[in-house]
Residue frames as qw, qx, qy, qz and C-alpha x, y, z in Angstrom:
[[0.097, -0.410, 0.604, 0.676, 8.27, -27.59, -11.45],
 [0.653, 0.365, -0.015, -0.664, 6.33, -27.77, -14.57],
 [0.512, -0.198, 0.752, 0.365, 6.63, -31.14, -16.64],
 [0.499, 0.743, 0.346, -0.279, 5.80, -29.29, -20.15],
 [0.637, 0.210, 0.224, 0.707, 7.39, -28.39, -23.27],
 [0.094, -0.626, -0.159, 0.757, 8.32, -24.82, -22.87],
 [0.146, -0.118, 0.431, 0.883, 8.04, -24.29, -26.58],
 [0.052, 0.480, 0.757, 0.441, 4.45, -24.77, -26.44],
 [0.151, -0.379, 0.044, -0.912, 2.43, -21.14, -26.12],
 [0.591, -0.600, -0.310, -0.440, -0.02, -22.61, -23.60],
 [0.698, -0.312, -0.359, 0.536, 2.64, -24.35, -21.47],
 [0.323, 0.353, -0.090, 0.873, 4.44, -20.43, -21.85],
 [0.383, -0.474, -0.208, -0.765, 1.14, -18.73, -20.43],
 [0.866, -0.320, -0.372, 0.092, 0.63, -21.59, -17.64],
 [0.678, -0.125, -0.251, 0.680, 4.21, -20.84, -16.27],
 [0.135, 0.217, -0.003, 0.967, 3.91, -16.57, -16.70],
 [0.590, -0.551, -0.374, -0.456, 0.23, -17.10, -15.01],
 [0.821, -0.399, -0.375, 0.163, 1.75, -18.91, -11.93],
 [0.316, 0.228, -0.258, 0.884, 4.24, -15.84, -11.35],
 [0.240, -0.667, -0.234, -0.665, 1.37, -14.30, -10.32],
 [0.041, 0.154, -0.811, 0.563, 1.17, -14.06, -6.37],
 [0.652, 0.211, 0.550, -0.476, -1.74, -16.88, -4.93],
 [0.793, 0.411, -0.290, -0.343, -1.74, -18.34, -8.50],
 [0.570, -0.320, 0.755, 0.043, -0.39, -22.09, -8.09],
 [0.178, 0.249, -0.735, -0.605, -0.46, -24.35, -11.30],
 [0.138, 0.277, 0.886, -0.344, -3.79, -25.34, -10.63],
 [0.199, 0.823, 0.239, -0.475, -5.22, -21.70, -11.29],
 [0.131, -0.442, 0.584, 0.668, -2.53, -21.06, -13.40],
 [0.027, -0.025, -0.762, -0.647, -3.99, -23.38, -15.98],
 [0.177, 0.605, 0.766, -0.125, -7.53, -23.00, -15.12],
 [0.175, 0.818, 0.021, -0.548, -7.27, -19.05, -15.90],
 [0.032, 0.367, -0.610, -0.702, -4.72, -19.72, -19.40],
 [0.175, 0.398, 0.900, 0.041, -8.22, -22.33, -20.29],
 [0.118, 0.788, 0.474, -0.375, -10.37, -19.79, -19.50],
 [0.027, 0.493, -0.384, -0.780, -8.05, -16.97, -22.25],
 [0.063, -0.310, 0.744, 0.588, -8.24, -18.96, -24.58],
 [0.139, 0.545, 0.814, 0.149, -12.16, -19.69, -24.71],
 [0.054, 0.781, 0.298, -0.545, -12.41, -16.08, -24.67],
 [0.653, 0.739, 0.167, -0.001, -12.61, -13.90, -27.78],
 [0.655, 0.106, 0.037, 0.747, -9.43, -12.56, -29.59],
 [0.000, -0.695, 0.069, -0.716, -10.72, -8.52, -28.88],
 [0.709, -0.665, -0.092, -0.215, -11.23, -9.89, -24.94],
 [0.853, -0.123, 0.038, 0.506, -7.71, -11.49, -25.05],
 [0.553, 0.464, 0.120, 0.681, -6.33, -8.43, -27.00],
 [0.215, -0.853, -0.008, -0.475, -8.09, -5.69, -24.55],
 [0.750, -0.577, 0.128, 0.295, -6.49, -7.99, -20.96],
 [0.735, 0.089, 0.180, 0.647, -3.07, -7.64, -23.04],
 [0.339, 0.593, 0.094, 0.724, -3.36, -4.17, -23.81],
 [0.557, -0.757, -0.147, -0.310, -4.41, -3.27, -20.57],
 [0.912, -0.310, 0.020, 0.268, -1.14, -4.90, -18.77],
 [0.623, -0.020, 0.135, 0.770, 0.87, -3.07, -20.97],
 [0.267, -0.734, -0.138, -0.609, -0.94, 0.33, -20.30],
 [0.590, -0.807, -0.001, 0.004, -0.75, 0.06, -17.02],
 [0.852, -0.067, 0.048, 0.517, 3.06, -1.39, -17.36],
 [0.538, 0.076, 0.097, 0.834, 4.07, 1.99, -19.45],
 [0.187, -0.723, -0.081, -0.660, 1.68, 4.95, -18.38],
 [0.713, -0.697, -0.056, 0.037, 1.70, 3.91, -14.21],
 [0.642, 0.354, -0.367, 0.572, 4.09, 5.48, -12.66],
 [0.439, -0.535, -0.658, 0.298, 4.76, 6.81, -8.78],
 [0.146, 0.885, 0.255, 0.362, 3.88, 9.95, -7.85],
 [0.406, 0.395, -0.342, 0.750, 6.39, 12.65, -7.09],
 [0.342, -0.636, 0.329, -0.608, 4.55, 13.54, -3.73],
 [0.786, -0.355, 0.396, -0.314, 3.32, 10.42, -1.90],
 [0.250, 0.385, -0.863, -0.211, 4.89, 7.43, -4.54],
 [0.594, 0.461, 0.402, -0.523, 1.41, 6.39, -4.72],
 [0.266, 0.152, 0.642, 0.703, 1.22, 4.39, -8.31],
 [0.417, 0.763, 0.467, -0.157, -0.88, 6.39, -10.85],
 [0.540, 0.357, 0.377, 0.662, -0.80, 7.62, -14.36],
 [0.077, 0.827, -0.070, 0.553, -0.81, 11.66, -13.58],
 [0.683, -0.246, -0.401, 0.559, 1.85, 13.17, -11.01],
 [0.269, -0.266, 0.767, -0.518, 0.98, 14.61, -8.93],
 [0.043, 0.292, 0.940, -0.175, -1.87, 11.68, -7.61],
 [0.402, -0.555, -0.442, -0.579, -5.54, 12.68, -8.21],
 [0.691, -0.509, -0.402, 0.319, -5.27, 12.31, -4.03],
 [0.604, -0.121, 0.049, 0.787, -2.42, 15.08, -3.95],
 [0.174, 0.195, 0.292, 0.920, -3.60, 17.35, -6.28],
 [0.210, -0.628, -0.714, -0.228, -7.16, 17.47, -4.70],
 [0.232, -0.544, -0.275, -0.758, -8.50, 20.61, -3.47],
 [0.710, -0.555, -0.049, -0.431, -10.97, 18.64, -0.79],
 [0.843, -0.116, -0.479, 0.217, -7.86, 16.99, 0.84],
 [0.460, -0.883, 0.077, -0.061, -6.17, 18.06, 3.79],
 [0.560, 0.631, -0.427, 0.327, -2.52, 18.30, 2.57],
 [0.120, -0.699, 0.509, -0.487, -1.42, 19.10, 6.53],
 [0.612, -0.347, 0.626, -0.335, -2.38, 15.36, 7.49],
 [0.518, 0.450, -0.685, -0.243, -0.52, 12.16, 5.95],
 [0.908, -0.216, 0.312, -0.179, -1.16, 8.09, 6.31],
 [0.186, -0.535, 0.816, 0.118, 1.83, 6.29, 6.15],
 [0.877, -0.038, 0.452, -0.159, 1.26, 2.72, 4.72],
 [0.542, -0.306, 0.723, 0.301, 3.28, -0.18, 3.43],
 [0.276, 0.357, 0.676, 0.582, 1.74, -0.72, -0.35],
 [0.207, -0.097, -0.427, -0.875, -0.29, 0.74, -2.84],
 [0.499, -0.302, -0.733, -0.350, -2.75, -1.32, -2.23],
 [0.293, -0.493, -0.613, 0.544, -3.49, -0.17, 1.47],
 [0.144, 0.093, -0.130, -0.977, -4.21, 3.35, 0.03],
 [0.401, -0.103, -0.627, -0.660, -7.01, 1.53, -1.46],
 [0.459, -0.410, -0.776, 0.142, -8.25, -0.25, 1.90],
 [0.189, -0.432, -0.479, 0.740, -7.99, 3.05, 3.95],
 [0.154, -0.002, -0.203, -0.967, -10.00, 5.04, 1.26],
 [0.365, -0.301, -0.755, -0.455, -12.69, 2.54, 1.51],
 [0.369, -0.538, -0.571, 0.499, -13.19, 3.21, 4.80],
 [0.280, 0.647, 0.260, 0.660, -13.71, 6.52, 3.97],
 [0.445, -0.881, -0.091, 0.134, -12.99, 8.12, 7.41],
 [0.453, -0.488, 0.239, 0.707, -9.25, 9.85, 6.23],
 [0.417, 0.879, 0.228, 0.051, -9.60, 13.02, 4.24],
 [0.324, -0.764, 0.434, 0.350, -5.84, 13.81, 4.39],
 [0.612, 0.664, -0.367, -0.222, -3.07, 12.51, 2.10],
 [0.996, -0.035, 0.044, -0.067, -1.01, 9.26, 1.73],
 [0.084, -0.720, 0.676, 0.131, 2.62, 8.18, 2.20],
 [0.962, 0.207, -0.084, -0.155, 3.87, 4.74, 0.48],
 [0.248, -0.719, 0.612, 0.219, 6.80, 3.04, 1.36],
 [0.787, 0.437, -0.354, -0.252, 6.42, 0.47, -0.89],
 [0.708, -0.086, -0.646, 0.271, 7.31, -2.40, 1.94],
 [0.531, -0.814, 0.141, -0.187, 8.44, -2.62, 5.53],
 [0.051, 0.701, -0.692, 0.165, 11.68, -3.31, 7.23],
 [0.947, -0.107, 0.204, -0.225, 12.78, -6.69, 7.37],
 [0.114, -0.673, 0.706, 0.189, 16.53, -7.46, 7.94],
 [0.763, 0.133, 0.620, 0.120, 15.97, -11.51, 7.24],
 [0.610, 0.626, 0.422, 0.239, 14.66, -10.34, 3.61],
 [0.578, -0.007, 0.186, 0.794, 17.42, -7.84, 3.21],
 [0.014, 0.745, 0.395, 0.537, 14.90, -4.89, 3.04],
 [0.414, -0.362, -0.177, 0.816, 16.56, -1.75, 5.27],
 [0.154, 0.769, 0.212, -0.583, 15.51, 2.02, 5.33],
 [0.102, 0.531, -0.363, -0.759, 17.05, 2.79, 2.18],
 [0.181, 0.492, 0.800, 0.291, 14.49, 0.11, 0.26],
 [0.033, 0.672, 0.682, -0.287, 11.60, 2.18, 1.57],
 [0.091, 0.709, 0.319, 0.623, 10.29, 5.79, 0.42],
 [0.519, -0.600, -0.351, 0.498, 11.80, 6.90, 3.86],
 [0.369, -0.133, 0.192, 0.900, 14.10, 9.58, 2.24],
 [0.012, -0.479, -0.697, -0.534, 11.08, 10.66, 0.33],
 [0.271, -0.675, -0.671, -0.144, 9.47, 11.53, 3.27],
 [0.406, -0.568, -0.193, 0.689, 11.13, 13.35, 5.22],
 [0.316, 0.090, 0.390, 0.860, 11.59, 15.83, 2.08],
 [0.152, -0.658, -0.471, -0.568, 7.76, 16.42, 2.35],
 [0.530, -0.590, -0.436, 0.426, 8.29, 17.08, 6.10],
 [0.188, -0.837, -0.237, 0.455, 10.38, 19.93, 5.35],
 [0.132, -0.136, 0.453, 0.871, 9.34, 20.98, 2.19],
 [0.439, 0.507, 0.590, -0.449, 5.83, 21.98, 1.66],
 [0.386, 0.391, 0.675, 0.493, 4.80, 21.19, -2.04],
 [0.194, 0.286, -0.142, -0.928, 4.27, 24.23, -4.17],
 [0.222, 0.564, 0.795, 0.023, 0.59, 24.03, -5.64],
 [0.282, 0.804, 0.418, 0.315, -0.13, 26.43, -8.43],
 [0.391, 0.584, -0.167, 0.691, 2.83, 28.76, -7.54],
 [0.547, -0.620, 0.076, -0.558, 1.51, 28.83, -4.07],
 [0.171, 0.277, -0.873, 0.363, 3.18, 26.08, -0.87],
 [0.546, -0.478, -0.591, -0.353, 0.68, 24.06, 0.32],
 [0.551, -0.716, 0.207, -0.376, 0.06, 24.07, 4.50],
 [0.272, 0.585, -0.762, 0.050, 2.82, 22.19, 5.85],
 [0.660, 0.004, -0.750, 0.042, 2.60, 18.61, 7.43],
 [0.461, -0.641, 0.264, -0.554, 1.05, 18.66, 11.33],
 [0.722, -0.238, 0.533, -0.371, 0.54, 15.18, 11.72],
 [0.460, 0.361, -0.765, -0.270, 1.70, 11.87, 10.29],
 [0.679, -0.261, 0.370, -0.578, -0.48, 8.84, 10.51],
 [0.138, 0.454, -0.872, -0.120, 1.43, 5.65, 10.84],
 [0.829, 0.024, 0.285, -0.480, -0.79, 2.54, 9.36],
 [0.182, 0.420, -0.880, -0.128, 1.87, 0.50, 9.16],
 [0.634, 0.078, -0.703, -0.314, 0.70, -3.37, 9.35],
 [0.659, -0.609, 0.255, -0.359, 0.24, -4.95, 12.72],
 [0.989, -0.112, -0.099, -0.022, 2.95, -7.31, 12.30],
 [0.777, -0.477, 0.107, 0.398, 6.74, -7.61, 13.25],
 [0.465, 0.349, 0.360, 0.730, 7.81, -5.75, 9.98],
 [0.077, -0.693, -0.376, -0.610, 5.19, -3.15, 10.57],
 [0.634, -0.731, -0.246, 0.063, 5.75, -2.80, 13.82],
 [0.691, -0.473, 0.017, 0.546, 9.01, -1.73, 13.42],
 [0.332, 0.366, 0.296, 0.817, 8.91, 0.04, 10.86],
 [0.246, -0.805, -0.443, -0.308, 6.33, 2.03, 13.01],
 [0.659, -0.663, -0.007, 0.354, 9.11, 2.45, 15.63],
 [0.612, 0.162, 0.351, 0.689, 11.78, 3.11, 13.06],
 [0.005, 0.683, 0.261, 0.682, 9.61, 6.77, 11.62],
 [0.416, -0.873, -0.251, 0.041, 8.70, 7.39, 15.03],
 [0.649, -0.424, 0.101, 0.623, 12.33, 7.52, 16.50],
 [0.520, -0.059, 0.276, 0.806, 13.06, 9.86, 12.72],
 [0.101, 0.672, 0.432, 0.593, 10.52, 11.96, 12.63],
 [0.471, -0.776, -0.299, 0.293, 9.80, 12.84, 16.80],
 [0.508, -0.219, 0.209, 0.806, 12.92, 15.33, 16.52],
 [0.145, 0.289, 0.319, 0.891, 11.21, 17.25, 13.56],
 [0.204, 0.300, 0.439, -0.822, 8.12, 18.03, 16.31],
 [0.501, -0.134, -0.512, -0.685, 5.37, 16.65, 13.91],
 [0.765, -0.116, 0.434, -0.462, 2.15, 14.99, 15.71],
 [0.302, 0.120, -0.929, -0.177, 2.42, 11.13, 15.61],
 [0.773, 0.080, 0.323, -0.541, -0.70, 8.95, 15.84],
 [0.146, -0.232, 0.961, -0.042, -0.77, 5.47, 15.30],
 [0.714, -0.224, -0.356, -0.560, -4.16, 3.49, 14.03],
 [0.559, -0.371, 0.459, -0.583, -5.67, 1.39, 16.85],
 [0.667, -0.015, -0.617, -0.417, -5.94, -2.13, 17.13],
 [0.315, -0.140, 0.735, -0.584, -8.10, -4.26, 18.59],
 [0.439, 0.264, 0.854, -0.093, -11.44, -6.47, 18.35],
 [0.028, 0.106, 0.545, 0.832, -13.19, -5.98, 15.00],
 [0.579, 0.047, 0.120, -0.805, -16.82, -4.63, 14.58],
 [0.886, 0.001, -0.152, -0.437, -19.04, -7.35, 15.21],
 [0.338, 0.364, -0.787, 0.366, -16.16, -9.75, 16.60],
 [0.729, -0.601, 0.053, -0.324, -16.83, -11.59, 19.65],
 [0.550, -0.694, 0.440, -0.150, -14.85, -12.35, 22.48],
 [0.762, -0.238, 0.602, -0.006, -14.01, -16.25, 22.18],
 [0.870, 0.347, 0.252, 0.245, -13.33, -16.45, 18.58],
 [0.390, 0.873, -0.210, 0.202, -10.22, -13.88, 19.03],
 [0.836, 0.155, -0.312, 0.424, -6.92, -14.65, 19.38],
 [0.654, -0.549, -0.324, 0.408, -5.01, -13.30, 22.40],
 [0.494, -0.103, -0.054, 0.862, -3.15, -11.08, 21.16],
 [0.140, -0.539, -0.550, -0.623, -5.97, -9.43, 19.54],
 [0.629, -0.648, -0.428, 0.019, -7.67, -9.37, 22.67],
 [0.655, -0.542, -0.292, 0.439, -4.97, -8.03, 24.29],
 [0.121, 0.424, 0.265, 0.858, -4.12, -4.69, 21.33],
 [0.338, -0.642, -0.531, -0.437, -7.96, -4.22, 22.50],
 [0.661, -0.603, -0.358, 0.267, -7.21, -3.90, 26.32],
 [0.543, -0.149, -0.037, 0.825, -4.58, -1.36, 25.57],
 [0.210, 0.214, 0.367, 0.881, -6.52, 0.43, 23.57],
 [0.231, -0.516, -0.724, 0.396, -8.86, 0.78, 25.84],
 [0.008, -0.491, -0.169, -0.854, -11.42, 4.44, 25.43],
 [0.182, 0.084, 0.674, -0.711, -13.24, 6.09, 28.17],
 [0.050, 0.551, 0.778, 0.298, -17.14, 5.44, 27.70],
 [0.048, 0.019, -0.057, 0.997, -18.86, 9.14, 27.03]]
């Protein structure tokens, strides 16, 4: 808890900094320090920016993908392969699997995973969503795109994601789309003794022949 007077505008800024997620009141007031040695068009452009993004971002009507045109610049693209979708838990995993730049298909967002504790069930998720693209192929310029072959499910590797990876399987298998699953195991450049077991033991499953 803060011990400040809330009526002063730096304390205010401190406390609406520390919402942030990873921001403790440490950072908190090292970053409202840092505003406020900055200019008033540098302060005014971060502020307009926040609220730009706040009232033009919005999710897109195919994947629910944020971005400010709907469809997604992803969606609407020509060079994508409409007939193959990656599942994943945030926005912000769209952005990790593009850097990798080995998936030329399109993106699903559920925008979390399942997790009874934290009260978060199928109907949180962008579940309902999906299925709809399953079996409805988006019209594109008056024209249906190629329907959905294959849904790739890069859910997290962790008890949330894991089930939630079971959870699509079990509702999609039935509609006879291809499931595929990302792999996991030891990381490039990784060695042996500084991974953890389970790691190690993803790897062993995932096992390829050698060609």
């Amino acid at each position: 808890m803060f011990n400040v007077n809330l009526q002063d505008p730096l304390s205010k800024l401190i406390i609406e900094l520390s919402k942030l997620p990873g921001i403790g009141e440490k950072t908190a007031t090292r970053l409202a320090y840092f505003i406020l040695k900055q200019s008033m068009e540098d302060s005014r452009a971060l502020s307009e920016a926040i609220i730009g993004a706040k009232t033009k971002i919005v999710l897109c009507t195919r994947c629910c993908n944020f971005t400010d045109i709907s469809p997604c610049r992803i969606c609407s693209s020509p060079q994508r392969d409409q007939s193959i979708v990656c599942v994943v838990e945030r926005p912000s995993d769209v952005s990790a699997v593009e850097q990798a730049g080995a998936h030329r298909g399109t993106y699903h967002v559920l925008h979390g995973a399942l997790s009874p504790l934290d009260g978060i069930g199928p109907e949180e998720l962008k579940l309902r969503e999906l299925l709809e693209r399953l079996k409805t192929p988006a019209a594109e310029n008056g024209a249906e795109t190629a329907p959905i072959r294959e849904l790739i499910l890069a859910t997290n590797p962790s008890v949330e994601g894991e089930a939630t990876a079971l959870y699509i399987n079990r509702l999609i298998r039935p509609l006879g789309v291809r499931l595929t699953k990302l792999a996991h195991g030891l990381p490039v450049g990784g060695l042996l003794e500084y991974s953890d077991r389970q790691t190690i033991g993803k790897a062993l499953e995932n096992r390829m022949e050698m060609t």
